[in-house]
C-alpha positions, 0 to 999 in steps of 0.5 A, spaced: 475 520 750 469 516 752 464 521 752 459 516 756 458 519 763 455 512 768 452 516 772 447 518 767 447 512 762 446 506 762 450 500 760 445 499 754 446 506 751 453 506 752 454 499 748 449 501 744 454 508 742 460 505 741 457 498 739 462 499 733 468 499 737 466 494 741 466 489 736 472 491 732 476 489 739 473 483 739 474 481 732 481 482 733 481 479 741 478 473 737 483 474 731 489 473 735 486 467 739 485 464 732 491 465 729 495 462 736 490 456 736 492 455 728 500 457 729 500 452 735 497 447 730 501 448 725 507 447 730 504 440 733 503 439 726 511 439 723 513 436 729 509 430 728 513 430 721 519 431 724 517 425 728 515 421 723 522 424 718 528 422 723 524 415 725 525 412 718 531 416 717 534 413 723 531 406 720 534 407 713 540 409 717 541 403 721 540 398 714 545 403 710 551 398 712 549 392 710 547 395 703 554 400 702 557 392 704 554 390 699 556 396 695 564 393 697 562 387 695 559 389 688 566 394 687 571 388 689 568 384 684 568 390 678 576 390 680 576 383 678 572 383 672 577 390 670 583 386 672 580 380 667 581 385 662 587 387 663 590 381 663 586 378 656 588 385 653 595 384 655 595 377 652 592 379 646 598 385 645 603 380 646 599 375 641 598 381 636 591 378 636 584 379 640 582 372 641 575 370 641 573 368 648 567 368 652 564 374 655 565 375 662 558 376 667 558 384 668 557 384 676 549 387 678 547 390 685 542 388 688 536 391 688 534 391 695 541 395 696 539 400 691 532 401 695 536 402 702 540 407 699 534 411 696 531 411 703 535 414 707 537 418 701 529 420 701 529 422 709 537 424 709 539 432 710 542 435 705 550 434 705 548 427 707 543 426 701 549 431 696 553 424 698 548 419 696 546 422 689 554 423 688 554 415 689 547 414 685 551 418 680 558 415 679 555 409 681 550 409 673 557 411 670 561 405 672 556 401 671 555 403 664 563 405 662 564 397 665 558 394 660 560 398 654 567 395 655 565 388 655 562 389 650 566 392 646 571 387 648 568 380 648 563 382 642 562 375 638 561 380 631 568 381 629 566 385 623 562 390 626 567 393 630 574 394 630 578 390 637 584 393 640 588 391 646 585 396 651 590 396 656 589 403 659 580 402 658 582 396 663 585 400 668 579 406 667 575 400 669 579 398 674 580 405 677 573 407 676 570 401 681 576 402 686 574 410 687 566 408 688 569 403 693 572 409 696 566 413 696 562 407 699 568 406 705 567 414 706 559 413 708 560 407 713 561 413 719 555 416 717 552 409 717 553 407 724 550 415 726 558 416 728 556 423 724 551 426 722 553 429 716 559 424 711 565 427 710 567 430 703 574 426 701 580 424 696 576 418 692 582 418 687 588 418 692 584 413 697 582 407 691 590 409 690 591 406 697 587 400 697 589 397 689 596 398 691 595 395 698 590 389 696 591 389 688 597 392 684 604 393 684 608 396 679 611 390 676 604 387 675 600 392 673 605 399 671 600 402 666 595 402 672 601 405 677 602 411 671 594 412 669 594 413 678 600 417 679 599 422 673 591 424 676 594 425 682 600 428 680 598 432 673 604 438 673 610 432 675 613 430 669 
């Protein structure tokens, strides 16, 4: 207990003997006030960032549908290039011949959409941003599988490579731009803030229903139609 008795000490000599207390009470007085006043700081602080975050988020988002049309645009003219080689290796394959033609132009995104993309990837939470990486990913992957076979195909050094009628690459080609056409649908709800997050989905089964729908039929492309039915039925004899 306090050993100051008031009525025979003064208020001086009681501080004066328990000064060291006293200070350490300020010190921690003062050190819980500090560490409010900066944890109230810090609080202001990542909200403002939040802020700023979900503002160009919301801004990249509502640019995101433009760019995925794009993106369709870009897979529907990819589906064309591989129904093109298709049908040039199936001609060959009657003709027992490659024929020399010239070489078709390889479809190219537009930068600017690749950069909407790389925004809202930069803002987006991280399924929405898993979702955007997958693309970016199988995106380069077609990109170069597609160039590689025009290449190959279309290559004006006949002897320095050996050209076959490729009708099942044509239909790898064809497959690969209609899965990425799958991928990019899959983003417009997450696009027009319908969801927060991009539903995971069957990108095979979903390109199945759209070449079938708008593209192929088993007497036009049969070697299309088996390639898909053995993917997603792999145990069906």
């Amino acid at each position: 207990m306090l050993n100051c008795q008031f009525t025979d000490a003064t208020w001086h000599s009681c501080i004066y003997d328990y000064q060291t207390l006293i200070v350490g009470i300020f010190a921690v007085f003062s050190a819980l006030v500090t560490g409010g006043l900066l944890w109230r700081q810090i609080n202001q602080q990542q909200k403002h960032r939040d802020d700023e975050r979900d503002r160009r988020l919301r801004s990249a988002r509502a640019m995101l549908p433009h760019a995925l049309s794009g993106l369709i645009d870009y897979t529907e003219q990819c589906i064309e290039l591989g129904k093109k080689l298709y049908h040039d290796a199936k001609a060959d394959e009657v003709a027992g011949n490659v024929e020399d033609r010239n070489a078709p132009t390889v479809p190219t995104i537009d930068p600017s959409i690749i950069s909407v993309v790389r925004d809202c990837l930069e803002q987006a939470d991280e399924a929405a941003a898993d979702a955007l990486i997958h693309l970016f990913g199988i995106l380069q992957v077609q990109q170069a599988r597609l160039r590689n076979c025009v290449n190959m195909y279309y290559g004006q050094h006949r002897e320095d490579i050996v050209r076959m009628p490729d009708i099942y690459g044509a239909c790898e080609r064809i497959i690969d731009a209609a899965e990425i056409n799958a991928e990019v649908e899959a983003l417009f709800d997450y696009a027009r803030f319908n969801v927060e997050a991009p539903e995971p989905i069957n990108a095979l089964e979903r390109a199945s229903g759209l070449l079938h729908f708008k593209y192929i039929d088993e007497v036009g492309y049969p070697e299309l139609v088996r390639l898909i039915e053995g993917r997603l039925h792999p145990n069906q004899e």
